[in-house]
N, C-alpha and C positions, 0 to 999 in steps of 0.2 A: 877660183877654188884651187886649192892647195890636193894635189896627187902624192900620196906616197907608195911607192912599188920593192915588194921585198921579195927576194927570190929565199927557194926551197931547194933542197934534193931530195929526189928519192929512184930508185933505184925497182925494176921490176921487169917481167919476161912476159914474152908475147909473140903470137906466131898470124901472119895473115896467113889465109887462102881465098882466094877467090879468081877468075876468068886470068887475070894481070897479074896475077900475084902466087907465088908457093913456094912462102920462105921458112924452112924450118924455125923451130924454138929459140929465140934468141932475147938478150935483152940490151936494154938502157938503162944510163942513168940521166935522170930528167932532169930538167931544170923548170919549174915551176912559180911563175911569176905572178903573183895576186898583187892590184893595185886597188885602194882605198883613199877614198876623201881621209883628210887627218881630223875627222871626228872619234876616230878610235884612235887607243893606245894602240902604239906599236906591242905591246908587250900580251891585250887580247887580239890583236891579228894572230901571232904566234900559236897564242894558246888554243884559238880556234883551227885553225890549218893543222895545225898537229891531229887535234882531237877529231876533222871531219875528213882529212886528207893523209894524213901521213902515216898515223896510225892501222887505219883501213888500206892504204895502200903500198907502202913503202913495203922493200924489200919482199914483194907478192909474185905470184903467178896469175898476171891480170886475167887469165883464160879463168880462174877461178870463183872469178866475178859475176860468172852468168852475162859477160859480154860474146855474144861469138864474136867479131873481129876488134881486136882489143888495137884498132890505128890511132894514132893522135890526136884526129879530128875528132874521133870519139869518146875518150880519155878526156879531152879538156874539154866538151860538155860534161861531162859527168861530174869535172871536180866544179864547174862553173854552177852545177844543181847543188852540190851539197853547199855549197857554199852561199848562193841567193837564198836556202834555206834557213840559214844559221846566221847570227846574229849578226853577222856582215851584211845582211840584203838590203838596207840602204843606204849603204858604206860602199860596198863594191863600186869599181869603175870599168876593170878588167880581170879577166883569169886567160893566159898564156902558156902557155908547153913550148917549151923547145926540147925536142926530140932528138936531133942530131945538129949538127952546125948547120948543115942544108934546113931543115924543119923545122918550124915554127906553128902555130896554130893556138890562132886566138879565137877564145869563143865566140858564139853568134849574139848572146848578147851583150859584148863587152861595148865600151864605149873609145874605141881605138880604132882607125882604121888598119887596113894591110901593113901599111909601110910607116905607123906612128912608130 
């Protein structure tokens, strides 16, 4: 099987608190990694990511999401939901976030493991 993996950006702010954690309001720009079998067009991946991810999220105050802690791990289930929803769900292989150079975090049910 043939993978093809296109990266995104998008850009948005978010603050933990928790026991470890009390970092004020800051943001990212993400880098957003959706991999697909090449039974889709490259051209409806786009169209789709835009319209379930980018749009909805880009350039946000992810605290406005009704997420309380808006961390990565959590962000990339969320774009990994809307997306198994959408007409990627038997196309998907992976959905990825990199966060910072240090952070990365790929969802739970991608088909990647840690260090693919």
């Amino acid at each position: 099987m043939t993978v093809i993996t296109r990266r995104f950006r998008l850009r948005g702010v978010h603050f933990l608190y928790d026991l470890k954690h009390d970092e004020p309001k800051h943001g990212h720009e993400y880098e957003l990694q959706v991999s697909i079998k090449t039974d889709i067009p490259r051209s409806a991946l786009e169209e789709i990511v835009k319209t379930e991810i980018l749009e909805k999220w880009d350039k946000k105050d992810f605290m406005t999401k009704g997420i309380s802690q808006a961390s990565g791990e959590i962000l990339v289930e969320e774009f990994d939901k809307a997306l198994r929803t959408s007409e990627l769900r038997n196309s998907l292989v992976a959905v990825v976030l990199k966060e910072t150079r240090k952070n990365r975090f790929i969802s739970s049910e991608s088909q990647l493991s840690c260090c693919d």
